[in-house]
N, C-alpha and C positions, 0 to 999 in steps of 0.2 A: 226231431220234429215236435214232439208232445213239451217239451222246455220251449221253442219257437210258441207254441200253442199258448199254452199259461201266460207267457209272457208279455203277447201281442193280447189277452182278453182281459190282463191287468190293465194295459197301456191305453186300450182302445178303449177301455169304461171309466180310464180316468181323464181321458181326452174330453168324450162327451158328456161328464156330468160337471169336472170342474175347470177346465181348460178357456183360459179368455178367448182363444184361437176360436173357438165353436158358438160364442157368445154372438156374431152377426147370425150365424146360422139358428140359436137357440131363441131369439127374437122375431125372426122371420117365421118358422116353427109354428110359434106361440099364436101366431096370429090366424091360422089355420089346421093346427090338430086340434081337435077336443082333449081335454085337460089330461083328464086321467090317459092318454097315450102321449101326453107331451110327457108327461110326470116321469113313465114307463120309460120312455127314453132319454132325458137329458139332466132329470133330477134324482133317482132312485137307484144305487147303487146294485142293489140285488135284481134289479128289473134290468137295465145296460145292461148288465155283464151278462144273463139269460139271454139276449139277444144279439148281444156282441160272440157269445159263447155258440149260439148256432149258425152265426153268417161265418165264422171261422171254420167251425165243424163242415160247413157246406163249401167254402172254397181249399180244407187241406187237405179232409179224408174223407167224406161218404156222402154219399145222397140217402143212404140207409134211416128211417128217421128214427131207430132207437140212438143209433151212434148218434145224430142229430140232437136226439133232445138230451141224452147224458152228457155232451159235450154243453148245451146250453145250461144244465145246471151244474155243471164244472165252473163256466165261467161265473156262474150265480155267484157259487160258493167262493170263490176267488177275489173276486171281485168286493164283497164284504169284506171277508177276513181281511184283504190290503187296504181297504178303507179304515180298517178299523186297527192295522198293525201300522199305519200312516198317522192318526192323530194320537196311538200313543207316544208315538216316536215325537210328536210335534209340542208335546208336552214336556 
């Protein structure tokens, strides 16, 4: 479950920050969030994956909101590190 977890909050923050698939969706966005929460979600890696990290945390294991928000910066932390274990590999 917690391998399902990491995996789906890599997947899910790489979806929405770099993925063409989200690009209709990341344009429509734009035109109605204020900036700094468009940013939060579709352009900032460590900011997705905190939010990608607790909508997972809330649909696999708890409504409890400590487990809630460690699991949001699990996905933080996650989320960076394979952004950043990604471009070195691209290099």
């Amino acid at each position: 479950m917690i391998l399902l977890f990491l995996l789906a909050v890599v997947g899910m923050t790489h979806i929405l920050v770099d993925s063409e698939i989200i690009e209709p969706v990341d344009g429509w966005a734009k035109t109605w969030m204020p900036a700094r929460v468009h940013h939060a979600l579709f352009e900032c890696y460590q900011c997705s994956g905190f939010w990608c990290g607790v909508f997972l945390a809330l649909m696999m294991f708890s409504f409890h909101p400590c487990i809630v928000f460690a699991c949001g910066c699990a996905g933080s932390f996650l989320a960076d590190f394979s952004e950043t274990a990604f471009k070195y590999l691209e290099r």
